[in-house]
N, CA, C and O atoms as a MOPAC input file, in Angstrom:
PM7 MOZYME 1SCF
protein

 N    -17.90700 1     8.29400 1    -9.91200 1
 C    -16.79700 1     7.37400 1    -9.82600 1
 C    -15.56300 1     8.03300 1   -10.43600 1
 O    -15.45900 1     8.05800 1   -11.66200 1
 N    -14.60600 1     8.57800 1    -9.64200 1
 C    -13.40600 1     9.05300 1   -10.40700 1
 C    -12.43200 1     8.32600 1   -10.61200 1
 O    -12.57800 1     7.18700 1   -10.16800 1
 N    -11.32600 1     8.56400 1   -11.19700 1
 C    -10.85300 1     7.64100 1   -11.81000 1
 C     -9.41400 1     7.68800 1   -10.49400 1
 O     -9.57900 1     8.48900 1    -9.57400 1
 N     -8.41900 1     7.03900 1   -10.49100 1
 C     -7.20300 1     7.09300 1   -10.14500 1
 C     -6.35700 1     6.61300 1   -10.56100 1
 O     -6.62400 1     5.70800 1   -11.35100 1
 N     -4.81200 1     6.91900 1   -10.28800 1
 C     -3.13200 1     7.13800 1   -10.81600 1
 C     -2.90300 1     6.11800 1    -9.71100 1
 O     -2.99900 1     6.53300 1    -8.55600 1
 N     -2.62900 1     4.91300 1    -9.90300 1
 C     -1.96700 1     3.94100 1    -9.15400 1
 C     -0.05400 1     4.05800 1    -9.38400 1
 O      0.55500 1     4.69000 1   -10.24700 1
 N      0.40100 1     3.34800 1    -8.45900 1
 C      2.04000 1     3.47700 1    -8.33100 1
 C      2.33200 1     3.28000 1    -9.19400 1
 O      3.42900 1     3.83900 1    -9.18000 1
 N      2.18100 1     2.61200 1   -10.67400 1
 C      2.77000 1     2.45400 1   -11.76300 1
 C      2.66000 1     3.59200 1   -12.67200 1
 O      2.63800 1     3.16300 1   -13.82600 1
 N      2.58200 1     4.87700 1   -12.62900 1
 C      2.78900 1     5.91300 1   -13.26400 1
 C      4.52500 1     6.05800 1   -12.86300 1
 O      5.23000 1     5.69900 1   -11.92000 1
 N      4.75000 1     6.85900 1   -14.27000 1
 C      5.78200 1     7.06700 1   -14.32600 1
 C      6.45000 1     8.72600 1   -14.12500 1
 O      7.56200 1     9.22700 1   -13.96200 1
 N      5.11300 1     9.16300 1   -14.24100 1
 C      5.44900 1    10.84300 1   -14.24200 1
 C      5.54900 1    11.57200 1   -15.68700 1
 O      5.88200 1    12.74500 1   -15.85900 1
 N      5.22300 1    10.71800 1   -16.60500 1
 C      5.50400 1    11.50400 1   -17.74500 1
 C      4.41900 1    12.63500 1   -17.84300 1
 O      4.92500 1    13.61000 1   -18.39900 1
 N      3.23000 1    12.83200 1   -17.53400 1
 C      2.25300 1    13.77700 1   -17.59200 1
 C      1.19900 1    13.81200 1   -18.73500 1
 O      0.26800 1    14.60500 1   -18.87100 1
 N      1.48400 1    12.99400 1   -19.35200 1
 C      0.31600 1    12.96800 1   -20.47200 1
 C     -1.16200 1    12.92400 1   -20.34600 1
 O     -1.94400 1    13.29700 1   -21.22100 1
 N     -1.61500 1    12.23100 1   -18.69000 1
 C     -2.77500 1    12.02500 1   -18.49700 1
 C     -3.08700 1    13.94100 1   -18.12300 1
 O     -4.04800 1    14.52800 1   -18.62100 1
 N     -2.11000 1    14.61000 1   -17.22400 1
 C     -2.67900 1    15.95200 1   -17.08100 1
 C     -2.71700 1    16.73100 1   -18.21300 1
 O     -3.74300 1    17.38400 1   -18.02600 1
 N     -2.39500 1    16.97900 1   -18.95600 1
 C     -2.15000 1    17.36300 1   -20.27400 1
 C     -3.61700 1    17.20800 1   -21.58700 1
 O     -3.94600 1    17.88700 1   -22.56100 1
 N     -4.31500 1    15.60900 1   -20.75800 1
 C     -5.15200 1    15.92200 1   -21.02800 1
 C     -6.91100 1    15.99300 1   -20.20300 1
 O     -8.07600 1    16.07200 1   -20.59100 1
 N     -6.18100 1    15.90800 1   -18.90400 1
 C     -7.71000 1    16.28200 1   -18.80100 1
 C     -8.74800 1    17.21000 1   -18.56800 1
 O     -8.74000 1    17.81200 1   -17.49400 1
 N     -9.53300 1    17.40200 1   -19.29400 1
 C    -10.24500 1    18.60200 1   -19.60400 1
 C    -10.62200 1    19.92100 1   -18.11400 1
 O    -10.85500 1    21.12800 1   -18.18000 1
 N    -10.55400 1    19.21700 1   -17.21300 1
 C    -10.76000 1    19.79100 1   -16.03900 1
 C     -9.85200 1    20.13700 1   -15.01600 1
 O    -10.23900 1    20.80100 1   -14.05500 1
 N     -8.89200 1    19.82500 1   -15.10500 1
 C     -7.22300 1    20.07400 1   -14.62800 1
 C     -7.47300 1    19.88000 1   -13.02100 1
 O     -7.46100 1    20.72900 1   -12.13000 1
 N     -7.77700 1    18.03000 1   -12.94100 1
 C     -7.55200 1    17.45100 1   -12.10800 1
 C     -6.80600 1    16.72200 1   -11.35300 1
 O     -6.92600 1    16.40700 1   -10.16800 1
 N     -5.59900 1    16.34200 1   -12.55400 1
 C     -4.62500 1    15.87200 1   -12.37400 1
 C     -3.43900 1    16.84300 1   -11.90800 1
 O     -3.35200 1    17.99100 1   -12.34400 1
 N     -2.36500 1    16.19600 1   -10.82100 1
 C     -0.94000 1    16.91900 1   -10.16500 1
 C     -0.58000 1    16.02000 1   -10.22400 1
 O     -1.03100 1    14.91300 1   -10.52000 1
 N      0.77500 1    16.59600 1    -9.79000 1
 C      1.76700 1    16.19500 1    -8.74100 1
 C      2.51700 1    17.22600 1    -7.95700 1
 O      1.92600 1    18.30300 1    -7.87100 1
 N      3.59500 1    17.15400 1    -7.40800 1
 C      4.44700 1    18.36100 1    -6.74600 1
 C      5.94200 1    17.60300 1    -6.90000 1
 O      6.15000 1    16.39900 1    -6.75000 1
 N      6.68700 1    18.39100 1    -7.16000 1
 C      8.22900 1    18.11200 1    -7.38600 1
 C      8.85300 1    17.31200 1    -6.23200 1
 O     10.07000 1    17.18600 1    -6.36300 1
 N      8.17700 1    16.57200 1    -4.81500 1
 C      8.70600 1    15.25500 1    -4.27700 1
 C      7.50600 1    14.75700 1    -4.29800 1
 O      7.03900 1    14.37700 1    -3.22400 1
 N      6.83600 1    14.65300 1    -5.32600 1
 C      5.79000 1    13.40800 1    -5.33900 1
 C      6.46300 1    12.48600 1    -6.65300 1
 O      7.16100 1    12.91800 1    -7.57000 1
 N      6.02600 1    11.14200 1    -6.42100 1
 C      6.71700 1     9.88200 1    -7.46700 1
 C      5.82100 1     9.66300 1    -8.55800 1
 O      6.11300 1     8.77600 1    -9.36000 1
 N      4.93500 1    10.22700 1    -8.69200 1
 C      3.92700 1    10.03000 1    -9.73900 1
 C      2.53300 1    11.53500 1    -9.71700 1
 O      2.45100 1    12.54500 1    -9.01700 1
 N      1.86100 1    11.11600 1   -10.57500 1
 C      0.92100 1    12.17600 1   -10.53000 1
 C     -0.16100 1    11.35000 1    -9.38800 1
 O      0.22800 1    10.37300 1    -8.74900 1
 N     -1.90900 1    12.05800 1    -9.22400 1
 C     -2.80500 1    12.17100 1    -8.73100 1
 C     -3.76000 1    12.38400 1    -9.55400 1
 O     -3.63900 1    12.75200 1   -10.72300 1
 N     -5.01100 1    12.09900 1    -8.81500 1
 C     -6.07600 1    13.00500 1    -9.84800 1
 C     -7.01500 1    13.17300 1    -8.29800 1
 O     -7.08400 1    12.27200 1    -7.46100 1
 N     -7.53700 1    14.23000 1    -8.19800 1
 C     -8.01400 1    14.80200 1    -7.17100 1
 C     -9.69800 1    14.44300 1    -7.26400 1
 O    -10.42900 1    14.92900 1    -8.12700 1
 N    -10.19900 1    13.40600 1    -6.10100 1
 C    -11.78200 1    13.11400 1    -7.08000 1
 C    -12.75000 1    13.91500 1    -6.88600 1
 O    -13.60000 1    13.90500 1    -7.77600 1
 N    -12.94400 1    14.71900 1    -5.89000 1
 C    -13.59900 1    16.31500 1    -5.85700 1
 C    -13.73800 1    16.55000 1    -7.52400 1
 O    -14.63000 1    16.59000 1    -8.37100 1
 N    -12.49500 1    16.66100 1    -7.45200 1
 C    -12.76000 1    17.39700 1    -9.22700 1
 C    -12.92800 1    16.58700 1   -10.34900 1
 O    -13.21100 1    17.23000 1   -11.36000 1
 N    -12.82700 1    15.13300 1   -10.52100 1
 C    -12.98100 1    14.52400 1   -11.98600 1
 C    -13.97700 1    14.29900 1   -12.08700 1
 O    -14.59100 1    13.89100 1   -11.10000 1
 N    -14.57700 1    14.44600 1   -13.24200 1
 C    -15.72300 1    14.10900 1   -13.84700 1
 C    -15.34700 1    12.98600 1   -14.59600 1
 O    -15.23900 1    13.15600 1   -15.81000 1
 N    -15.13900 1    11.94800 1   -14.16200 1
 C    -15.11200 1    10.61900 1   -14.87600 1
 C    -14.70600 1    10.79200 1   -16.40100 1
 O    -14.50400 1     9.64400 1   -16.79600 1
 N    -14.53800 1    11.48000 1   -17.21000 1
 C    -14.42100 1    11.34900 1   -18.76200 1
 C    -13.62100 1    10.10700 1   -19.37900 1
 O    -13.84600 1     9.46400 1   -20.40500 1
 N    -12.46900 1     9.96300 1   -18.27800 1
 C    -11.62900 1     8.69900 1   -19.26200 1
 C    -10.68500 1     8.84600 1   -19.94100 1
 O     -9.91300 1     7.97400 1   -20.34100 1
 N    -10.64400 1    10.67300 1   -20.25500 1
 C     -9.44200 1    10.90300 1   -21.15300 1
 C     -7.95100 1    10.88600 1   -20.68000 1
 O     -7.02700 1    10.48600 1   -21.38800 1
 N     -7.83700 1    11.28700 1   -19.60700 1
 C     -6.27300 1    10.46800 1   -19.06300 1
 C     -6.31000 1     9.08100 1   -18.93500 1
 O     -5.12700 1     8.85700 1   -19.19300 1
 N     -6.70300 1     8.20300 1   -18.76700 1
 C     -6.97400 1     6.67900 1   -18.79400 1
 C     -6.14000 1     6.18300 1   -20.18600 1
 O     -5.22400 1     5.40400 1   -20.44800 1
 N     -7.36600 1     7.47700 1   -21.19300 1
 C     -6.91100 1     7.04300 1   -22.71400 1
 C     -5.32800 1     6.92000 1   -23.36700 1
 O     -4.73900 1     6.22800 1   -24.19700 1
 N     -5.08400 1     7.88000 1   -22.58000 1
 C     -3.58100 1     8.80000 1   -22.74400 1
 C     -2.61100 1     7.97900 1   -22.29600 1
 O     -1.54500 1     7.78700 1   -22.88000 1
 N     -3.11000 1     7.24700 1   -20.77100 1
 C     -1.37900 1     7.06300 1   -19.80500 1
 C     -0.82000 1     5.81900 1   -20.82000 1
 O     -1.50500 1     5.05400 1   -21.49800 1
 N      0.29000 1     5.86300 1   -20.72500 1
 C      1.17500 1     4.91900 1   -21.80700 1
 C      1.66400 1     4.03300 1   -20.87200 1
 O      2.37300 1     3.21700 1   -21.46100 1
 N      1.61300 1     3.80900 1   -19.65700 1
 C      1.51400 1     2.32000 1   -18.75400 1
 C      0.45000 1     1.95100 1   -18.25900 1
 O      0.41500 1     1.29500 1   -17.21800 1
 N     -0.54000 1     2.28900 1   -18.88200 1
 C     -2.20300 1     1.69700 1   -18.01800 1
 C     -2.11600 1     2.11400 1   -16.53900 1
 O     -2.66100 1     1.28400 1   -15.81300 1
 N     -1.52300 1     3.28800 1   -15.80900 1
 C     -1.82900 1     3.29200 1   -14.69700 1
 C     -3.00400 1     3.91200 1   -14.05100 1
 O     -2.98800 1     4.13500 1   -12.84000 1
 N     -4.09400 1     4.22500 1   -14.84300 1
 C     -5.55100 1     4.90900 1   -14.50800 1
 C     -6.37000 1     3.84400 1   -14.41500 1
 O     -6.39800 1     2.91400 1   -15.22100 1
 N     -7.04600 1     3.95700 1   -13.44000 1
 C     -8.23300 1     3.19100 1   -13.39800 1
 C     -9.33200 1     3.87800 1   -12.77300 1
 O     -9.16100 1     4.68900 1   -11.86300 1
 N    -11.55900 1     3.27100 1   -13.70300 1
 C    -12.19400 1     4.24600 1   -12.36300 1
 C    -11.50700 1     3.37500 1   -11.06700 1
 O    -10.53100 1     2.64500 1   -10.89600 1
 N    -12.37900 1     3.79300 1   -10.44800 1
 C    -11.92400 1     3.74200 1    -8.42800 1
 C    -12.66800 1     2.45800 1    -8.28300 1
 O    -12.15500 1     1.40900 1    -7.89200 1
 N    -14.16700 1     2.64900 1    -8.69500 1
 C    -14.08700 1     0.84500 1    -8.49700 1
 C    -13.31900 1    -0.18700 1    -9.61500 1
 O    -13.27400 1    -1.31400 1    -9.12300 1
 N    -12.82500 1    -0.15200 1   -10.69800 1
 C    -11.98500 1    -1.23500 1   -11.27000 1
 C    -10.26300 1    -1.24100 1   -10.58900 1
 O     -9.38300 1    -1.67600 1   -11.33100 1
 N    -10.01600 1    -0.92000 1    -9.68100 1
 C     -8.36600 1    -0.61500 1    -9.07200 1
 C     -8.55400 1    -1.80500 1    -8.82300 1
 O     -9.57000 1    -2.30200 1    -8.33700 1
 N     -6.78300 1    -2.76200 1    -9.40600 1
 C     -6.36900 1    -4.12300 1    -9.39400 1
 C     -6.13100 1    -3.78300 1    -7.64700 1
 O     -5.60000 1    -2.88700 1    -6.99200 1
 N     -7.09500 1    -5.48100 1    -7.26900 1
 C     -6.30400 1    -5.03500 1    -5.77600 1
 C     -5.16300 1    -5.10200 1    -5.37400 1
 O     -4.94100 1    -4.97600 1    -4.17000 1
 N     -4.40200 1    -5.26200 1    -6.05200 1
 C     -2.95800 1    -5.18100 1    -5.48300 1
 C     -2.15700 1    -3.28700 1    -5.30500 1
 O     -1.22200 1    -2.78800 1    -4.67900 1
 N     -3.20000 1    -2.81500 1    -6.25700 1
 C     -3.01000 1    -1.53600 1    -6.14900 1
 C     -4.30000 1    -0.44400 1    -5.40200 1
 O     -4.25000 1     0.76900 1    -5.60500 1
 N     -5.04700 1    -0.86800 1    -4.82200 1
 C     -6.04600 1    -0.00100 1    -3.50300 1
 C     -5.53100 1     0.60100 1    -3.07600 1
 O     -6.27100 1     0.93900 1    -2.15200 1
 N     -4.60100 1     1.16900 1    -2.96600 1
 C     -4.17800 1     1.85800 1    -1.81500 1
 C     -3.76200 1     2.97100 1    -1.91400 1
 O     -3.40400 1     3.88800 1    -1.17500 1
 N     -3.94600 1     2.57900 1    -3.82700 1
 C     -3.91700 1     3.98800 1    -4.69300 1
 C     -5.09600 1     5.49200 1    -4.71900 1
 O     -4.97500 1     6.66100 1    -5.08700 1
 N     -6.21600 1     4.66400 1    -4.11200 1
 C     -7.51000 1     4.99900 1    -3.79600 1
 C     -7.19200 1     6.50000 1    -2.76100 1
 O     -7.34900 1     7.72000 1    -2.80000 1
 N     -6.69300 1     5.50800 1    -1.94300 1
 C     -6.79600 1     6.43800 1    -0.74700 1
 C     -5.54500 1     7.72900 1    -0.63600 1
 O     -5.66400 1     8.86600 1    -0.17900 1
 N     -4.10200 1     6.91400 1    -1.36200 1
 C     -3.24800 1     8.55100 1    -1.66500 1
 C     -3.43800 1     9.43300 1    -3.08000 1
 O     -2.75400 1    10.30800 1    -3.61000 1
 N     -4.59000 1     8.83300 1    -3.40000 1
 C     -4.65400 1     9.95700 1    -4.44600 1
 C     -5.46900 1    11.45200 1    -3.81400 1
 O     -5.29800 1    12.66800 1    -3.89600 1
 N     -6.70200 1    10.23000 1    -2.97400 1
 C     -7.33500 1    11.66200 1    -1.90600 1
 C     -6.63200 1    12.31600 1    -0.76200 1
 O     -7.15500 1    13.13600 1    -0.00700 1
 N     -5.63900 1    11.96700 1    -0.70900 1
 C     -4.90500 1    12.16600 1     0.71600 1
 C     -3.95500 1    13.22800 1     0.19800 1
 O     -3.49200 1    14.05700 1     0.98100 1
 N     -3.68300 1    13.23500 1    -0.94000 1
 C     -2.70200 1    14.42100 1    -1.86000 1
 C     -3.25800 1    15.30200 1    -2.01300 1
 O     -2.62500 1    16.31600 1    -2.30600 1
 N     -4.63100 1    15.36500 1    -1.90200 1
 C     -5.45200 1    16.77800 1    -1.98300 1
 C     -5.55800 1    17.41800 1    -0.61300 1
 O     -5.78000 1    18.62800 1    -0.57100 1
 N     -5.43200 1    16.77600 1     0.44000 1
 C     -5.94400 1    16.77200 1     1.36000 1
 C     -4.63500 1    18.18900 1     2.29700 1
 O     -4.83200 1    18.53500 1     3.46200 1

């Protein structure tokens, strides 16, 4: 279950910064970061970090934000 960066990130980067497996991006016209789920190993430690709650695992995503699901994999893609 990996986790994901719903639209309420802000870009500050703290969640990549810390996660141990350097799963987390973005690219200079993206509006927020990603976390790529190929690569997370669930740990939680960007979750711990983001300073607007925008991590969630993949099954707890508020549904108003699902859709976060699918461009976080679509950014890897």
């Amino acid at each position: 279950m990996p986790h994901v960066v719903t639209d309420t990130c802000i870009t500050c980067g703290a969640c990549a910064e810390n996660c141990p497996v350097e799963a987390i991006h973005t690219s200079d016209t993206a509006s927020q970061y990603y976390i790529d789920p190929s690569v997370c190993i669930d740990c939680g430690a960007c979750k711990a970090t983001c300073p607007t709650d925008s991590i969630f695992p993949d099954d707890d995503v508020p549904a108003d934000r699902e859709h976060s699901i699918k461009e976080n994999a679509e950014f890897y893609k």
